[in-house]
N, C-alpha and C positions, 0 to 999 in steps of 0.2 A: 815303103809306105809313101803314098802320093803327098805331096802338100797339104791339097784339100782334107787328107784324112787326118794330116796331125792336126791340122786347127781345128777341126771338130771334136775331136778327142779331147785338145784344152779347154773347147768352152765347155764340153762337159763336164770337168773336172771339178770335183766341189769345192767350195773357196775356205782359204785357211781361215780358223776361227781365233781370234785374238785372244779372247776368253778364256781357255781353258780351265777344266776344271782344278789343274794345278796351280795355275794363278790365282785362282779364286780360292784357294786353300790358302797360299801363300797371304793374299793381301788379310784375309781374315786373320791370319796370325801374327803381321804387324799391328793389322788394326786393334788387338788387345794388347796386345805390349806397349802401343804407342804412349796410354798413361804413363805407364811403368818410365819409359825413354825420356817422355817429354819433362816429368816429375822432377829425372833424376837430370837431365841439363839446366832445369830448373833451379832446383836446391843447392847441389853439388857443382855441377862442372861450371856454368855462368860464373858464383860467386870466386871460386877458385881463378880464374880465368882474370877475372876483375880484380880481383886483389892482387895479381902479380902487378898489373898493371896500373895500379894504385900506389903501388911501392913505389914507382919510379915518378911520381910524380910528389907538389905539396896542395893538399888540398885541406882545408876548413871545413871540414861538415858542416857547418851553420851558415857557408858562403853558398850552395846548392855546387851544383856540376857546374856554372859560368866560372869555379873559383879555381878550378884543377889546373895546375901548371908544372909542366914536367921539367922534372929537374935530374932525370936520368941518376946516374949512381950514389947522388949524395948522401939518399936517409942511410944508405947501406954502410958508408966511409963514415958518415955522422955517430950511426949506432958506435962503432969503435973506439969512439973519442966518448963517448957517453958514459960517465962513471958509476952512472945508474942504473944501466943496461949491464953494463960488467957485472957491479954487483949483484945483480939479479940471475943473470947467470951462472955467477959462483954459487950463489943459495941452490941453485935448478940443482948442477950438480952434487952438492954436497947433498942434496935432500934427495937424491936418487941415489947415490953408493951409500948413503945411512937405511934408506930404509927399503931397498929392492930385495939386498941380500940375510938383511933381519927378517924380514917377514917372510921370504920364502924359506930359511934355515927352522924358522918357526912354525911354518906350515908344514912342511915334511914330517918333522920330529913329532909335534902333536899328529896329523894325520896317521903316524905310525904307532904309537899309542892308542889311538884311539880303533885303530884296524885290527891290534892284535891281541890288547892286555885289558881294554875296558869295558866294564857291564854299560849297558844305557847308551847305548851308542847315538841312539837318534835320537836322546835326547842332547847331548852334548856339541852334536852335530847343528841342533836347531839353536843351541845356548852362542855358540860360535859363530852361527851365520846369520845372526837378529841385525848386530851392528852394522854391518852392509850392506842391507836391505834399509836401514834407518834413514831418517832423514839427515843428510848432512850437518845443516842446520841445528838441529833438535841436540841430535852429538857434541857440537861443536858446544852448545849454549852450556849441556849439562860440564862438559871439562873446566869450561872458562869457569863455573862455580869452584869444580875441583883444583883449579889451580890458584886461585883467591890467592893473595899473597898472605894475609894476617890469619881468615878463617878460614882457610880451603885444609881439607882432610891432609892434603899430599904435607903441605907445610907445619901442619898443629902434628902429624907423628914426625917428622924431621927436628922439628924442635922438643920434642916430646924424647928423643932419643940424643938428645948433646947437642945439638947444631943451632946457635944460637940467633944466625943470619942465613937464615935458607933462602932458596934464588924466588927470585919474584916474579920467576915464568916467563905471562905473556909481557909483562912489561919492561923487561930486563934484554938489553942488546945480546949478550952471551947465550940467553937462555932461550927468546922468543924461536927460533927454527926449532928447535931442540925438542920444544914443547908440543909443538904443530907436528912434527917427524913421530913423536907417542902416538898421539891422537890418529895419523894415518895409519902406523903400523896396527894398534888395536883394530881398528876399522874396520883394514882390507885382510888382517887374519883369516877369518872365518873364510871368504869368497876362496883364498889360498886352502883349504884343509879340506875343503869339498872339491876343490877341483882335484888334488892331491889323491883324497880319497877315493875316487874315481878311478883314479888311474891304479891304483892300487889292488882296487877290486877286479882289475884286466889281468892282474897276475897270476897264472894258476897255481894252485897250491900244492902241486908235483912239487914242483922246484921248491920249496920249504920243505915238504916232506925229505926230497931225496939228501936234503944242505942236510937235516936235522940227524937222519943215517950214517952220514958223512962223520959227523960230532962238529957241524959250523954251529959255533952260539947265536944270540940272537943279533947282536953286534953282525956279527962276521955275515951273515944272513942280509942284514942290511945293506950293509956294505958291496955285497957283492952281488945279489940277485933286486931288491928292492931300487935301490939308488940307480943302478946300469937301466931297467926296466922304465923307470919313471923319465928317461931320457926325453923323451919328445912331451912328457907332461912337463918337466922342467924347465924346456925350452919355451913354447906356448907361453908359459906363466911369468920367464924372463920379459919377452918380447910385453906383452900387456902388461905387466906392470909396471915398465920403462915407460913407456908410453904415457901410462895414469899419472905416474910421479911427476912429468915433464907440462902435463896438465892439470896441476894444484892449483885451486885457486878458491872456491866459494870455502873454504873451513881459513885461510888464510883473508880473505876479506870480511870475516865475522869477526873473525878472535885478532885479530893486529893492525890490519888494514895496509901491511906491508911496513909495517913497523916495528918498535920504535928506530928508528934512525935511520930505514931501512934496512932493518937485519931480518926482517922475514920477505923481501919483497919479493920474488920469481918474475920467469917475463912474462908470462900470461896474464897476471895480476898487472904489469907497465902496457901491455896491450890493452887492458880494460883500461885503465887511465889515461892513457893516450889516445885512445881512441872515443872515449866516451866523456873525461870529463876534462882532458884539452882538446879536443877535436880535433888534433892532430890523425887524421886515418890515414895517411902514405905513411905518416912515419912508424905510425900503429902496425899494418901493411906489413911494413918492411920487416918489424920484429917478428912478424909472424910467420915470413918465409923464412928466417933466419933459426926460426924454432923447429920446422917444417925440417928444413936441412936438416939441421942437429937429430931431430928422431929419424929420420930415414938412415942415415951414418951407420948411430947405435946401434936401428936394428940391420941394417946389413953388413955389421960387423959379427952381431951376432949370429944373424944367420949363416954367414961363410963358416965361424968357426965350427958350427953343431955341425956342416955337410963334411965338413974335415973329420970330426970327431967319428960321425955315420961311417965313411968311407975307410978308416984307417980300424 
């Protein structure tokens, strides 16, 4: 082919289009997500992003942004020396191992009663899950009567049956977590017994049938076809409600205020006070990655175990 004939050939060639109708699929499908994207760096990732970066510094909320001054690891070495953080943490945990494994031991058990041996089922279902739809608040108000130290129901049958100095609840150092740990576990019941029950209803009832042929009682039934099955509902339920215990906080600043003497305080409730009514927000910050840690630990402890458990 001559010269002349390939350069004529190229200027006839028709010219690439930029446009495609794939790109123009494509950009229309960022362009609707882009709310979705922009929303979510908005909400989520910025404030995330900023609060690490808040932690390392000391800043005055009431000074504006001129007041930020970084001070790299201290709130973090400070938190440790802070007798009030400790103790706030002791309460996290104690108030998570008192009432992750009662309330889930309590939803099973009821959940399994109510799946095999009782009439009225949804009604008992809607009697159990009113409380955690409730307003936190509204709950919290009606206990604090129930707990009355002189005329509260809980203390007039305590005294009513021998007990001559019954505990004075919310206002009592021994007692005040104690009382707040009821209050939760009644609570978050219900939310546990429906989830429970869910998972329960996935179970076919071959396997009953065939346990029942067998001569396994109802027990043994549990134990060995109910419990093994509800494996990944148990898990699921572990993981959320580690999670929720480790974020207490509006039924503990109603009924104590992180009191008396701080024996109900946690750190989400020192995060609210440090950050809001000393305006300390680095060091506020700081406690909050440090909370952040602790629940991510928990649940990828838990998560390794249950793939062990899966796999074995």
């Amino acid at each position: 082919m001559s010269e002349q004939a390939m350069i004529q050939k190229t200027a006839e060639a028709p010219p690439k289009i930029f446009w495609t109708r794939k790109k123009r699929e494509q950009l229309a499908g960022w362009l609707f997500i882009a709310p979705e994207v922009i929303g979510m760096l908005v909400i989520a990732v910025f404030p995330l992003v900023f609060s690490l970066v808040l932690s390392l510094t000391e800043w005055n909320l009431v000074g504006g942004l001129s007041a930020i001054h970084f001070i790299g690891l201290d709130n973090y070495i400070n938190l440790f020396h802070d007798n009030r953080f400790i103790q706030g943490l002791k309460n996290n945990v104690l108030f998570t191992v008192g009432t992750v494994p009662l309330t889930m031991l309590l939803g099973v058990v009821f959940s399994a009663v109510i799946h095999k041996k009782l009439y009225a089922k949804a009604y008992f279902k809607v009697a159990f899950f009113v409380p955690y739809i409730c307003s936190t608040v509204a709950i919290a108000a009606v206990w604090q009567a129930l707990y009355h130290p002189s005329k509260g129901p809980f203390n007039q049958l305590l005294m009513q049956i021998g007990i001559s100095d019954p505990p004075r609840w919310l206002v009592d150092t021994s007692y005040s977590l104690i009382a707040i740990m009821i209050i939760y576990v009644w609570q978050l019941l219900g939310y546990q017994i429906i989830i429970f029950l869910a998972g329960m209803t996935n179970i076919p009832e071959e396997l009953y049938e065939a346990a029942t042929i067998d001569g396994a009682n109802g027990i043994q039934q549990f134990r060995r076809i109910t419990m093994p099955l509800l494996g990944p509902t148990t898990f699921f339920l572990a993981i959320t409600s580690t999670i929720s215990s480790f974020k207490i906080f509006d039924m503990i600043k109603f009924l104590t205020d992180g009191g008396p003497n701080y024996s109900s305080t946690v750190i989400v409730y020192q995060i609210y006070e440090e950050g809001f009514e000393h305006f300390k927000m680095g060091y506020a910050s700081a406690m909050s990655w440090v909370l952040f840690l602790i629940i991510m630990l928990v649940t990828s402890i838990t998560w390794i175990t249950q793939n062990r458990k899966v796999h074995y």
